[in-house]
N, CA, C and O of each residue as an XYZ file, in Angstrom:
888
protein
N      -0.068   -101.161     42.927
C       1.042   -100.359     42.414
C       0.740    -98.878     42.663
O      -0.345    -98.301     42.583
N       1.896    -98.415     42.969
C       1.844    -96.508     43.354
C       1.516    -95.941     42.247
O       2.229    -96.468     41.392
N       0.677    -94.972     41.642
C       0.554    -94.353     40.820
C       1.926    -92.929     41.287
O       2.053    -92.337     42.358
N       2.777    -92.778     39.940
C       3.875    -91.694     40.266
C       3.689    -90.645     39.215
O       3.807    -90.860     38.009
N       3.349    -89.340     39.832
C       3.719    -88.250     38.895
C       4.928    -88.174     37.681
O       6.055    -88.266     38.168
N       4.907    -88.051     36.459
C       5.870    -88.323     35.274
C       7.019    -87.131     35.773
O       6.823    -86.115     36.440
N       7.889    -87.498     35.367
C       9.272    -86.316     35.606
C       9.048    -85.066     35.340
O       8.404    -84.773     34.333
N       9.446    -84.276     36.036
C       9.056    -82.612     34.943
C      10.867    -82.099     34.538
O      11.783    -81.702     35.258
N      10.825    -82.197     33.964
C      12.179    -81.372     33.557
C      12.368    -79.854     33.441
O      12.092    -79.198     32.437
N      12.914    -79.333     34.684
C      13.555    -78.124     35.145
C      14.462    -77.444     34.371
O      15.589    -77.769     34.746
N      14.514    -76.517     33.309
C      15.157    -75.624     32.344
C      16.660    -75.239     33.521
O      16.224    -74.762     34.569
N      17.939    -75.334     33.522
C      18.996    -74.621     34.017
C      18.912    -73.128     34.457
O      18.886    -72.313     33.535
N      18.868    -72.668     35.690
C      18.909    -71.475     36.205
C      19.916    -70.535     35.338
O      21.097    -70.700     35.645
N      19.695    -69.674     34.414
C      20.690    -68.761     33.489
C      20.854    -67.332     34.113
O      19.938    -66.548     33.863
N      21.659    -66.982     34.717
C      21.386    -65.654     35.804
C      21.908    -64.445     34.865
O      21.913    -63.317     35.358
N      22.382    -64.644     33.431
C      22.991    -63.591     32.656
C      21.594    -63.034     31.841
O      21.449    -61.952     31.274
N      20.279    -64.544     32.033
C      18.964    -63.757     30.942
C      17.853    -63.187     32.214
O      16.775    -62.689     31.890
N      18.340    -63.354     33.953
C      17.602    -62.261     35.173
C      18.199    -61.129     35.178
O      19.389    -60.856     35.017
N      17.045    -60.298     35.427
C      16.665    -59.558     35.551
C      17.509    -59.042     36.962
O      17.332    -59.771     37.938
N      18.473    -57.770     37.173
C      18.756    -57.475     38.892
C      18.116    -57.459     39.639
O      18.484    -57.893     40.730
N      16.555    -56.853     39.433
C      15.661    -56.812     40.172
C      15.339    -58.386     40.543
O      15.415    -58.508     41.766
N      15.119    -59.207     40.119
C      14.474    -60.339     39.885
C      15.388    -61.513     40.754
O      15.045    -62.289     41.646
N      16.704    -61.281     40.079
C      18.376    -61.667     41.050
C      17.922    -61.477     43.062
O      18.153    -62.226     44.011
N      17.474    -60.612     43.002
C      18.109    -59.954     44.619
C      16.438    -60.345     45.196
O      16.324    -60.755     46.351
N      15.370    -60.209     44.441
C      13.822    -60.163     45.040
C      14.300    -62.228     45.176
O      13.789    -62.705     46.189
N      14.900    -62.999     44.560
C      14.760    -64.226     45.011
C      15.978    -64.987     45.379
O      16.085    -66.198     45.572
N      16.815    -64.116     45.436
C      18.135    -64.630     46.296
C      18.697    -64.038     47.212
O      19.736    -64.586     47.581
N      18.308    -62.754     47.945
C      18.609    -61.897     47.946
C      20.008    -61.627     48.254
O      20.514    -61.606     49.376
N      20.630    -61.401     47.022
C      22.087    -61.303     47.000
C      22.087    -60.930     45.428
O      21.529    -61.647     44.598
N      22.935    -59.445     45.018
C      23.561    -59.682     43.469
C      23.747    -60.733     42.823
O      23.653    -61.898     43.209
N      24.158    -60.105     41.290
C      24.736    -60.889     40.382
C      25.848    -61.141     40.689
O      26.239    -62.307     40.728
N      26.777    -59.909     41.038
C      28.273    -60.108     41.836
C      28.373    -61.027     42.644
O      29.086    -61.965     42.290
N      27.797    -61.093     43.826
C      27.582    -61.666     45.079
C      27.670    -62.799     45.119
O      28.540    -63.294     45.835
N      26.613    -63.787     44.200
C      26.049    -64.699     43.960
C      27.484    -65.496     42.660
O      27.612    -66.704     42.460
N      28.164    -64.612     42.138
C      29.328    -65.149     41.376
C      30.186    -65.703     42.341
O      30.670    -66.826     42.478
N      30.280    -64.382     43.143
C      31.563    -64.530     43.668
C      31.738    -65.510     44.475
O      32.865    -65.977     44.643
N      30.235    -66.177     45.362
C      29.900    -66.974     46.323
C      30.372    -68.282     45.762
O      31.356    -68.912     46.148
N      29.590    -68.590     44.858
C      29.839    -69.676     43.258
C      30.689    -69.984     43.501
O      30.739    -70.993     44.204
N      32.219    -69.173     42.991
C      33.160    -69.506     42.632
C      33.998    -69.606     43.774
O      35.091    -70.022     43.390
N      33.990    -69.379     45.239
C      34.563    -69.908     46.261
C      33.915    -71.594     46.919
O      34.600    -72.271     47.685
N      32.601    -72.006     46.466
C      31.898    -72.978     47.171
C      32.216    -73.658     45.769
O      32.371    -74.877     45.831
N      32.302    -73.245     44.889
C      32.492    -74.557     43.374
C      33.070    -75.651     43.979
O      32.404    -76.619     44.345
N      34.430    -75.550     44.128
C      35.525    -76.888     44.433
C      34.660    -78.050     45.498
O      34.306    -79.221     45.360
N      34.574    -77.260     46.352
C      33.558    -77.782     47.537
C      32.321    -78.712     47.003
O      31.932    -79.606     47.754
N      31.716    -78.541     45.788
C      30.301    -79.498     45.287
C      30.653    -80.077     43.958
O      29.793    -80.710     43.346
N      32.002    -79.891     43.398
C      32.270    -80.413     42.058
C      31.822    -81.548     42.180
O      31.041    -81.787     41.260
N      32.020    -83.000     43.397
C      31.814    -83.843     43.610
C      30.521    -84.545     43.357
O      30.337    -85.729     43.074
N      29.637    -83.546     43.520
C      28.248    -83.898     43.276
C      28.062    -84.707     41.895
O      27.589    -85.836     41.770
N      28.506    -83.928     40.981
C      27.913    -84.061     39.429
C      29.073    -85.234     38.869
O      29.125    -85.430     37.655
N      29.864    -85.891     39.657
C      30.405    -87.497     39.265
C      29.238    -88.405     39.432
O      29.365    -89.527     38.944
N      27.877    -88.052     40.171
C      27.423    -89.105     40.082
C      25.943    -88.556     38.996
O      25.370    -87.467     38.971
N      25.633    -90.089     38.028
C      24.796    -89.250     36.759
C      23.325    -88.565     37.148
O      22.734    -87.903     36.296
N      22.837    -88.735     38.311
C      22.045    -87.938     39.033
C      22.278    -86.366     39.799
O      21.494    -85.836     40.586
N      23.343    -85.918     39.404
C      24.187    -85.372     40.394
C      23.424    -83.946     39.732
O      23.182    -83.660     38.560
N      23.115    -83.057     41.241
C      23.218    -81.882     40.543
C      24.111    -80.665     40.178
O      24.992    -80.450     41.010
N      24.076    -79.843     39.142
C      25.303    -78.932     39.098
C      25.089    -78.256     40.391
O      24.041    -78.194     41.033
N      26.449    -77.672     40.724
C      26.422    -76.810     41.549
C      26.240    -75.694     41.896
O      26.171    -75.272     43.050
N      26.080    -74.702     40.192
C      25.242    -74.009     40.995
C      23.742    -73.535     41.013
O      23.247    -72.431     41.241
N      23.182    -74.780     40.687
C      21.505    -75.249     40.589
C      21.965    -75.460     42.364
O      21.268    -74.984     43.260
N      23.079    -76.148     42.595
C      22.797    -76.485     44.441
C      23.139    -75.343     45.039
O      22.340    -75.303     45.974
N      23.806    -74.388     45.111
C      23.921    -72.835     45.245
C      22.526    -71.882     45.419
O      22.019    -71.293     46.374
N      22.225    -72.023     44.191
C      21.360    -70.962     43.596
C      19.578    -71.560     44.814
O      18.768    -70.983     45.539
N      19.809    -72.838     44.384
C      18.539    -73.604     44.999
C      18.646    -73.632     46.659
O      17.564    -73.878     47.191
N      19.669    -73.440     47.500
C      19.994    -73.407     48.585
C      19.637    -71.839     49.080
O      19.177    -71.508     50.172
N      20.004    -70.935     47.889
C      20.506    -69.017     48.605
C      18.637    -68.810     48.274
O      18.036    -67.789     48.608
N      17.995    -69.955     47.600
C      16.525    -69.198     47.356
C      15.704    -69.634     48.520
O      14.571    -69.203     48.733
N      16.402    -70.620     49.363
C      15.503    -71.464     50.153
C      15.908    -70.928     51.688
O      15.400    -71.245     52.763
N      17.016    -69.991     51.400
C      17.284    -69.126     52.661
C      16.603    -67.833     52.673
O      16.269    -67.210     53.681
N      16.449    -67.528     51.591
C      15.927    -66.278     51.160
C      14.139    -66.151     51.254
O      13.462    -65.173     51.572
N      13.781    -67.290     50.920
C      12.301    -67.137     50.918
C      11.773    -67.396     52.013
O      10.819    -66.673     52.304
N      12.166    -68.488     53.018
C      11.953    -68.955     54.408
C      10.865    -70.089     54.230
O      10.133    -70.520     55.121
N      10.906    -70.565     52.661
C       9.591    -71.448     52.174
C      10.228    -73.056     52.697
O      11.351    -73.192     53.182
N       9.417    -73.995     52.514
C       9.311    -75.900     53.057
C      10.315    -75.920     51.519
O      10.182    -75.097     50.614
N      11.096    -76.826     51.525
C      11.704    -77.404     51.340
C      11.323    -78.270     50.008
O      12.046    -78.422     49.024
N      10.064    -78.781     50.204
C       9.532    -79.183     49.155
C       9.605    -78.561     47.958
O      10.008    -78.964     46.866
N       8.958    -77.050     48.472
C       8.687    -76.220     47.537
C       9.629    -75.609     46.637
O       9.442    -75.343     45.450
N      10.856    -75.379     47.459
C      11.636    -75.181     47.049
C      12.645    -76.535     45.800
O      12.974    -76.378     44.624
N      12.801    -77.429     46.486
C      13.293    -78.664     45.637
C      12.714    -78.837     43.719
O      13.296    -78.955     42.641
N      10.836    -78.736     44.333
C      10.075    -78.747     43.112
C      10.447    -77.884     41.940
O      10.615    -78.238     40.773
N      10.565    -76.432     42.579
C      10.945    -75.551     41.700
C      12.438    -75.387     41.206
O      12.677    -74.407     40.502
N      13.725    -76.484     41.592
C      14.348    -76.691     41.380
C      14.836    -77.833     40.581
O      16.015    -78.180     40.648
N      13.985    -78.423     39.837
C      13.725    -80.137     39.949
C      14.304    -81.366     40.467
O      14.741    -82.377     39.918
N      14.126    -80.812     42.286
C      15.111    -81.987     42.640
C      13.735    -82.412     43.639
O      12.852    -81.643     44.019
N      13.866    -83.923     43.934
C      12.790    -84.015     45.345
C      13.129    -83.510     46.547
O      14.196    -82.916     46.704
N      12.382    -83.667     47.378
C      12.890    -83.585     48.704
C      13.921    -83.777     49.402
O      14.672    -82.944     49.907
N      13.977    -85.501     49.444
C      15.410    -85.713     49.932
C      16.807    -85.269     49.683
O      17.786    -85.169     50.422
N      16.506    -84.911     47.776
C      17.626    -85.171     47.261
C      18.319    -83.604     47.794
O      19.507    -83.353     47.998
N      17.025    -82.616     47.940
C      17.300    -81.046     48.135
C      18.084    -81.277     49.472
O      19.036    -80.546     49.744
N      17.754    -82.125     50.174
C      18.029    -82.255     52.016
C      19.255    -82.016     51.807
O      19.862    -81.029     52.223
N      19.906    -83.319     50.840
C      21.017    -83.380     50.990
C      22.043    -82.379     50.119
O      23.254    -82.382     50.336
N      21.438    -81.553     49.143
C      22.447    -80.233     48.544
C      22.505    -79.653     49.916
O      23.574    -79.569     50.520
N      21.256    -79.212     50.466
C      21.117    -78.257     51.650
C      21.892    -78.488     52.599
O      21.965    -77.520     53.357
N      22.502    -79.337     52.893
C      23.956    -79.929     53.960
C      24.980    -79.759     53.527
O      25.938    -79.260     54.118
N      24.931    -80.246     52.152
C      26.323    -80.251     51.285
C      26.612    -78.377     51.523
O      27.397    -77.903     52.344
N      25.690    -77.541     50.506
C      25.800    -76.403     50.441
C      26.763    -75.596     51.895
O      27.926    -75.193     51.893
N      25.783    -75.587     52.970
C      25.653    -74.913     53.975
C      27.184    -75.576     54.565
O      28.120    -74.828     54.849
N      27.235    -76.466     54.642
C      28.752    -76.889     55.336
C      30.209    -76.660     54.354
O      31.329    -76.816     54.840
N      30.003    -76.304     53.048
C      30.658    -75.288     52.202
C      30.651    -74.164     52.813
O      31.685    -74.081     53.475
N      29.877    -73.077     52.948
C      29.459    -72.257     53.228
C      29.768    -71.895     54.602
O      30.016    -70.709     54.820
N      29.797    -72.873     55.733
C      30.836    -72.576     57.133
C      32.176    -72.689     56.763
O      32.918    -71.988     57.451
N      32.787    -73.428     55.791
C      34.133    -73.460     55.692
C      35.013    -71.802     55.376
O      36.118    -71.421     55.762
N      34.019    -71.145     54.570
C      34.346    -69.899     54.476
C      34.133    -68.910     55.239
O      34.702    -67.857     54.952
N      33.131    -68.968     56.594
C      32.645    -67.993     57.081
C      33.709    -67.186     58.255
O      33.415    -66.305     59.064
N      34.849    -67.763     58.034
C      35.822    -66.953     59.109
C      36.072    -65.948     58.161
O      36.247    -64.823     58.629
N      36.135    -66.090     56.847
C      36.494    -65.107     56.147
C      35.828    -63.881     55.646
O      36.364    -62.950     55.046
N      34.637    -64.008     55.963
C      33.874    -63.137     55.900
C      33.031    -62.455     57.359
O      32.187    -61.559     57.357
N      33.358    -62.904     58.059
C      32.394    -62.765     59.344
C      33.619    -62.642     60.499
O      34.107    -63.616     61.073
N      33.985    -61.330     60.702
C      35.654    -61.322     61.329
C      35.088    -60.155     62.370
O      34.387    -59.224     61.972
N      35.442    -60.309     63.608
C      35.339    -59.006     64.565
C      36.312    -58.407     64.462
O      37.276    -58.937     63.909
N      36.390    -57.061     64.973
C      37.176    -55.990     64.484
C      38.579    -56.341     65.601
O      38.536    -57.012     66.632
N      39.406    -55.856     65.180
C      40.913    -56.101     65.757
C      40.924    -54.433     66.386
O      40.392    -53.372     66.058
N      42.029    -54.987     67.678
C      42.465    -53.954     68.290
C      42.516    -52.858     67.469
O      41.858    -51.830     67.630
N      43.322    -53.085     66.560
C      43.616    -51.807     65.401
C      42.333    -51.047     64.617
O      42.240    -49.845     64.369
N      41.535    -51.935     64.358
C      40.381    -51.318     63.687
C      39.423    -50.462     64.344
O      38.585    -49.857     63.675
N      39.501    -50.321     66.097
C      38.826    -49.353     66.976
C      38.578    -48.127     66.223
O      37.622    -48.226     65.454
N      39.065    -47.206     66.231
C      39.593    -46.142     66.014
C      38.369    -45.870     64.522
O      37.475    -45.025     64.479
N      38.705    -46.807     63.531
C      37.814    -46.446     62.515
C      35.934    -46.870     63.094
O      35.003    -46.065     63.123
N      35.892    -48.249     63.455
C      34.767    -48.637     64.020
C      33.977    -47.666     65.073
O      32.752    -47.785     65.096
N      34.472    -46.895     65.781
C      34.121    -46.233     66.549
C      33.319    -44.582     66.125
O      32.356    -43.975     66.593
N      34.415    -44.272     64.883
C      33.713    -43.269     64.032
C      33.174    -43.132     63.085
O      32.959    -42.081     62.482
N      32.721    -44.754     62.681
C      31.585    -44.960     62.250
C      30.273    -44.912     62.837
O      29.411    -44.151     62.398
N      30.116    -45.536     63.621
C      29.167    -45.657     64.642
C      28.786    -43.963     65.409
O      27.628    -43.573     65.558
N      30.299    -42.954     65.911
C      30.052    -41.779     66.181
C      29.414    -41.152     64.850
O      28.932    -40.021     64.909
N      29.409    -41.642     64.037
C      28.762    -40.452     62.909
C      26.997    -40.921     62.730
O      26.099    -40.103     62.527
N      26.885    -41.789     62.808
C      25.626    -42.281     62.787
C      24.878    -41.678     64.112
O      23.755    -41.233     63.874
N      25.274    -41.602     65.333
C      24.355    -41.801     66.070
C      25.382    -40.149     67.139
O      24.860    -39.149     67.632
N      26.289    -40.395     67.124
C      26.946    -39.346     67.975
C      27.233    -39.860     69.459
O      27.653    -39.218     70.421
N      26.914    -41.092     69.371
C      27.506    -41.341     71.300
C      28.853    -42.296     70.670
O      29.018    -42.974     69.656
N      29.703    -41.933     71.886
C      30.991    -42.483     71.457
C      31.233    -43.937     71.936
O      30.494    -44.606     72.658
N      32.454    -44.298     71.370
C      32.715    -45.753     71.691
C      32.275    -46.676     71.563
O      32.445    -47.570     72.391
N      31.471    -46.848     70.385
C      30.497    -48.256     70.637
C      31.720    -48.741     69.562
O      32.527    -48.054     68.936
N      31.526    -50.176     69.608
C      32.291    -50.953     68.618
C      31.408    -52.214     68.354
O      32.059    -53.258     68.294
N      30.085    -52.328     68.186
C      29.247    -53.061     67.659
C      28.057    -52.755     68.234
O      27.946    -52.462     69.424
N      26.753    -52.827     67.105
C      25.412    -52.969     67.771
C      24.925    -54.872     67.416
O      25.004    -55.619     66.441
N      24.276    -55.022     69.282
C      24.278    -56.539     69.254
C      22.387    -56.330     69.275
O      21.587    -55.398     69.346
N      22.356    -57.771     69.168
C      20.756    -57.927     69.460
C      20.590    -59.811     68.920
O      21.183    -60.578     68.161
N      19.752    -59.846     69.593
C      19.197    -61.394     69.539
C      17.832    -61.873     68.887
O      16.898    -61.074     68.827
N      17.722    -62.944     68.482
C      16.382    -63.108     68.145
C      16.025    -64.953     68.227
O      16.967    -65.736     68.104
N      14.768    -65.407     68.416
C      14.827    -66.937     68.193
C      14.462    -67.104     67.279
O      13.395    -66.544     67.028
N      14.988    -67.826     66.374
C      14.310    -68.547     65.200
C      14.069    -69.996     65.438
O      14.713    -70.852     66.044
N      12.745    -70.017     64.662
C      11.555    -71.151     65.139
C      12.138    -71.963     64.408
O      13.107    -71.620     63.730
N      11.590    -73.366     64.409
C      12.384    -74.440     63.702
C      12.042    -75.776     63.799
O      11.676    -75.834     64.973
N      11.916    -76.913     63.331
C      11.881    -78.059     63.707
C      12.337    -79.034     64.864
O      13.090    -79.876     64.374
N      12.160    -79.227     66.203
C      12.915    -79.849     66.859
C      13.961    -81.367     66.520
O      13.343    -81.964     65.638
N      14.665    -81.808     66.711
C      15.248    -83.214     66.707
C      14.631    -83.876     67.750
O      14.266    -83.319     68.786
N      14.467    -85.415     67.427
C      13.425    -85.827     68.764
C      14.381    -86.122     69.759
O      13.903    -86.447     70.845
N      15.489    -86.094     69.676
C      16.184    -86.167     71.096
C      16.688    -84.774     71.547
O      17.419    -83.957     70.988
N      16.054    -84.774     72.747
C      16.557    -83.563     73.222
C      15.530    -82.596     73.523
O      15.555    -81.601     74.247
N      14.482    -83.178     72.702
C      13.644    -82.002     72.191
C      13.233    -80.607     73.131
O      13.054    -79.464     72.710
N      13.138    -81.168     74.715
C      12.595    -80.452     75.381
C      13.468    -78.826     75.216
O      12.954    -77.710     75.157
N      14.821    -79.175     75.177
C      15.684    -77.980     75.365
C      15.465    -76.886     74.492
O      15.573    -75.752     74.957
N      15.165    -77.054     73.265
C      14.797    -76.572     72.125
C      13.177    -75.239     71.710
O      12.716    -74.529     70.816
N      12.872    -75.817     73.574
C      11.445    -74.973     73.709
C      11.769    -74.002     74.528
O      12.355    -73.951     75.609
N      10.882    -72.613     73.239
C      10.884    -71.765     74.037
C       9.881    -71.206     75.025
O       8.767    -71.187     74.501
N       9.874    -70.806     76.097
C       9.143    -70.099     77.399
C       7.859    -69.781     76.163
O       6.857    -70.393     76.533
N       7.611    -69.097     74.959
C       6.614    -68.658     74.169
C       5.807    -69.868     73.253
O       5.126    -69.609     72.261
N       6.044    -71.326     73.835
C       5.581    -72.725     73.612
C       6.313    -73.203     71.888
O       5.934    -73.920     70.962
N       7.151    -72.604     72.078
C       7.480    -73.279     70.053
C       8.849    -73.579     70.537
O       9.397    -73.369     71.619
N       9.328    -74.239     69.213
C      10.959    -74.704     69.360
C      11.714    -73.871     68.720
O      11.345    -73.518     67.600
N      13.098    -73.292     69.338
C      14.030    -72.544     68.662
C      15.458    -72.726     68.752
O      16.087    -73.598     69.351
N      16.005    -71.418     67.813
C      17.272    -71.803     68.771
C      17.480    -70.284     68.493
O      17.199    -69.575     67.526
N      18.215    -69.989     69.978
C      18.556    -68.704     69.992
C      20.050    -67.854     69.302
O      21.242    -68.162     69.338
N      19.424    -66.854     68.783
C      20.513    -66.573     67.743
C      20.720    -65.062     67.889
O      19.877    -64.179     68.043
N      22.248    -64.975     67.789
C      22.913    -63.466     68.175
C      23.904    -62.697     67.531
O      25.028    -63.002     67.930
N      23.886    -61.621     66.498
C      24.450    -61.327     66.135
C      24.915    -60.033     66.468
O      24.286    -59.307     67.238
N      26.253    -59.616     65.797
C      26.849    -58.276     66.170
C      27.053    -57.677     64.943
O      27.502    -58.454     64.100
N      26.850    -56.452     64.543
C      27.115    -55.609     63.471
C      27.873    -54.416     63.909
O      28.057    -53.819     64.970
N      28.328    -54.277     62.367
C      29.619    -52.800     62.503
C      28.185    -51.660     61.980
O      27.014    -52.037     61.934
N      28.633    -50.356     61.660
C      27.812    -49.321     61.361
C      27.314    -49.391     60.031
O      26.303    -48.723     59.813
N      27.768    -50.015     59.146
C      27.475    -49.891     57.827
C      26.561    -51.843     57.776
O      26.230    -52.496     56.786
N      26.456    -52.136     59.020
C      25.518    -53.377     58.638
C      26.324    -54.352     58.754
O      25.809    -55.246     59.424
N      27.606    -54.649     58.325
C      28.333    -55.801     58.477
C      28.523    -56.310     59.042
O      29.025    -55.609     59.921
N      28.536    -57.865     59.533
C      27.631    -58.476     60.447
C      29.300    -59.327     60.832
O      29.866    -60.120     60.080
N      29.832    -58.830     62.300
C      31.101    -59.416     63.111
C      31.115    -60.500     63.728
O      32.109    -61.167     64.012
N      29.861    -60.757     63.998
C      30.026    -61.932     64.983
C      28.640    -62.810     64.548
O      27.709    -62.363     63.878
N      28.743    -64.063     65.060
C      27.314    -64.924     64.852
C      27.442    -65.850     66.029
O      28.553    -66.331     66.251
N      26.305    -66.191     66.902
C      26.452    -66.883     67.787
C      24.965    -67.463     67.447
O      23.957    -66.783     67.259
N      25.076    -68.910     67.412
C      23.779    -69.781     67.508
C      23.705    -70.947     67.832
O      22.972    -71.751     67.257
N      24.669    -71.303     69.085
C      24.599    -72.627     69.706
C      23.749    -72.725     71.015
O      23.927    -73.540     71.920
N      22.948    -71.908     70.965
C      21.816    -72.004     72.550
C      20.560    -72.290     71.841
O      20.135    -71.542     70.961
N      20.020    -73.259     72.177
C      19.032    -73.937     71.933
C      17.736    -72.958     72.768
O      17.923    -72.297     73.790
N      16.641    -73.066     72.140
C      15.428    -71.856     72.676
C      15.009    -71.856     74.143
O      13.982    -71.341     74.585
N      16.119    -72.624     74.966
C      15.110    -72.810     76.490
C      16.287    -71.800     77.452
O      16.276    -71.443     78.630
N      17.039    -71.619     76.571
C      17.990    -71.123     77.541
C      18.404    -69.605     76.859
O      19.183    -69.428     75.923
N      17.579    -68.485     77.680
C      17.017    -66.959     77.683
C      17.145    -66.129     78.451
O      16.296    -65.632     79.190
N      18.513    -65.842     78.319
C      18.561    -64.463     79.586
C      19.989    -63.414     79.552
O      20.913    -63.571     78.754
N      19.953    -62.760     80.186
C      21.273    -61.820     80.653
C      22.607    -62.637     80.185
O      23.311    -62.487     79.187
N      22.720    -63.833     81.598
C      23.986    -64.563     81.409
C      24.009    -64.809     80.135
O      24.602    -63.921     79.523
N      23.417    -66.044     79.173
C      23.858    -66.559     77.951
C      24.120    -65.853     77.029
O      24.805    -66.286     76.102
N      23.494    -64.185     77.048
C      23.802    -63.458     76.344
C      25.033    -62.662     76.099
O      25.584    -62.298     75.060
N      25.428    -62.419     77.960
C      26.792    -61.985     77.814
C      27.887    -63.040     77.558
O      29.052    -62.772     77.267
N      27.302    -64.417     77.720
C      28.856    -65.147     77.540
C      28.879    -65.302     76.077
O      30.001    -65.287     75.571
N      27.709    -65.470     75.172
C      27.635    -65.441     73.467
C      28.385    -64.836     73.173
O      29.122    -65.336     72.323
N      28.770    -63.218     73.693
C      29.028    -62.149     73.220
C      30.621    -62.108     73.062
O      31.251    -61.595     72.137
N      31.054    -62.687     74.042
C      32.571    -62.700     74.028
C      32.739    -64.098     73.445
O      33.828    -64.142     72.872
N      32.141    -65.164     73.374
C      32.917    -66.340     73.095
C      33.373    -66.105     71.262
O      33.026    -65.144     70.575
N      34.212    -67.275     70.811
C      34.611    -66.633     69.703
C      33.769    -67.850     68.501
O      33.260    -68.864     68.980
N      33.732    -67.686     67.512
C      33.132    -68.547     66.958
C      33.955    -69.851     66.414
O      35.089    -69.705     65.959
N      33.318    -71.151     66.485
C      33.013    -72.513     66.770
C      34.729    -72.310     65.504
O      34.961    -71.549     64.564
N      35.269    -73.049     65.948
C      36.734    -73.763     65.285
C      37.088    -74.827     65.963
O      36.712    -75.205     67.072
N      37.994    -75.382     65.070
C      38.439    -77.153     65.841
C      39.795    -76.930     65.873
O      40.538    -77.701     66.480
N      40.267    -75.806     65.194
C      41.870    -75.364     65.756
C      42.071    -74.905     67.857
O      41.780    -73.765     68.221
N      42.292    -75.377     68.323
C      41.900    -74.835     69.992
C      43.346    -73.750     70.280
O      43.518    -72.844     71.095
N      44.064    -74.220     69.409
C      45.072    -72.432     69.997
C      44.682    -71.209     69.089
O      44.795    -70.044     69.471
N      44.165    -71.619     67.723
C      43.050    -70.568     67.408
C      42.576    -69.454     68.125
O      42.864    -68.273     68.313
N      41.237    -70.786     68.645
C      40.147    -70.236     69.355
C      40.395    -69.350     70.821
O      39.740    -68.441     71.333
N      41.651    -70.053     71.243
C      42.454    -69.417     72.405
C      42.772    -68.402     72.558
O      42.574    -67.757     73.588
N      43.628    -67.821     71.067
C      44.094    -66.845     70.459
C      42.998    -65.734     70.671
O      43.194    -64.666     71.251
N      41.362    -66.316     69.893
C      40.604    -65.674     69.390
C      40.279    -64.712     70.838
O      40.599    -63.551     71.093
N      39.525    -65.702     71.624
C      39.420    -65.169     73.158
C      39.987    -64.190     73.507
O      39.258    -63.280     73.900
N      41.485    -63.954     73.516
C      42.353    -63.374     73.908
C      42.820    -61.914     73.197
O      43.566    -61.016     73.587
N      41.993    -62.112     71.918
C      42.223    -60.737     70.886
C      40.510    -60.377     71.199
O      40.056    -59.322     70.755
N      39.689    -61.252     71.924
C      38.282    -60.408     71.984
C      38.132    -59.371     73.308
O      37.436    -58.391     73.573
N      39.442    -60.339     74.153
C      39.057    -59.413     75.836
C      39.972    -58.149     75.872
O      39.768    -57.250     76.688
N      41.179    -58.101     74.787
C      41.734    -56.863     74.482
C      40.869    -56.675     74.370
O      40.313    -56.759     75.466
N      40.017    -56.340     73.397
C      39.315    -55.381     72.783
C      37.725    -54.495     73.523
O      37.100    -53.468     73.258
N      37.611    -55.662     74.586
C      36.719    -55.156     75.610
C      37.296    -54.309     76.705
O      36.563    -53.527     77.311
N      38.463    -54.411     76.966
C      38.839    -53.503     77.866
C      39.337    -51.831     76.792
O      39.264    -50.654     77.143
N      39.722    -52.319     75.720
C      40.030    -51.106     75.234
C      38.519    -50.516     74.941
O      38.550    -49.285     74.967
N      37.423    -50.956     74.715
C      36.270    -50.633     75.122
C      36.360    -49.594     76.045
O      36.142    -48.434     75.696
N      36.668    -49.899     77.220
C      36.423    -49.020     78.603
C      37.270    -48.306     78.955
O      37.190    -47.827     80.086
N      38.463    -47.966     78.041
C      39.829    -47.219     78.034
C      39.183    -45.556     77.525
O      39.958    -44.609     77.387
């Protein structure tokens, strides 16, 4: 017979008796932030807590924004949440695919119309004109899937996937691109990231989207 560690019972995360400092050093996100997030992803995990194992949601929130935030295993994170492993796996899917459902709404490139301000933001910061985003890339390391795996390696021997974002002047982050897997590193993938629009299953959308991004590159060069 398995000898099993006895249950530990995990006290409810109370974010009205943290500390701000304490809020942002392990989520890093406000009290605001972290409400406001809550209360758009709620509907999305109510489902959870029909079943009598179920965790609240926003123990699956709170336990998800700490496990992005710290960059810690999973384990560790679960433990200090009192959920196991698996059970964290699966908030951590639940969560995060909440969490794309909203991200058009927060993560928007600037429209033809918004040039004009974007541009003198950026001119006040730095004084060269016309920029309408600062881009840059980075790989983040990661677990491979065993199929496939090779694609996933980068030229620097680890597995990634390559990831690209665009920001306005004040930090706000326009664009996200992270469907290139770590083997594929260069000029091209970077410029086609840059214009493609982000991942939707609407296709006159995405059509649309294209088509309001290449305005905006030529008014670039206007």
């Amino acid at each position: 017979m398995r000898w099993r560690h006895p249950p530990v019972y995990i006290p409810p995360v109370d974010l009205s008796t943290m500390e701000d400092r304490h809020i942002i050093n392990t989520y890093r996100l406000d009290r605001a932030t972290i409400q406001e997030l809550f209360s758009q992803l709620k509907p999305d995990l109510m489902s959870a807590i029909c079943h009598p194992t179920g965790i609240p949601p926003l123990v699956q929130v709170l336990s998800v924004l700490h496990f992005l935030a710290s960059g810690s295993f999973q384990t560790t994170v679960a433990m200090a949440s009192g959920m196991s492993q698996p059970m964290f796996s699966n908030v951590l899917s639940r969560v995060l695919s909440a969490l794309l459902k909203h991200m058009r709404s927060y993560i928007v490139f600037p429209q033809v119309e918004d040039l004009p301000i974007v541009k003198g933001d950026f001119y006040a910061l730095g004084h060269i004109p016309n920029i309408i985003g600062a881009i840059d890339g980075t790989h983040v390391a990661f677990v491979p899937p065993s199929r496939n795996e090779q694609v996933y390696r980068h030229r620097k021997s680890y597995h990634s996937m390559n990831v690209q974002m665009v920001c306005l002047a004040d930090q706000y982050i326009s664009h996200v691109n992270a469907k290139y897997p770590g083997s594929e590193d260069g000029p091209d993938a970077a410029l086609v990231a840059a214009v493609e629009p982000v991942d939707s299953q609407d296709e006159e959308a995405e059509e649309e989207d294209v088509d309001n991004r290449n305005n905006i590159i030529m008014q670039y060069f206007q």
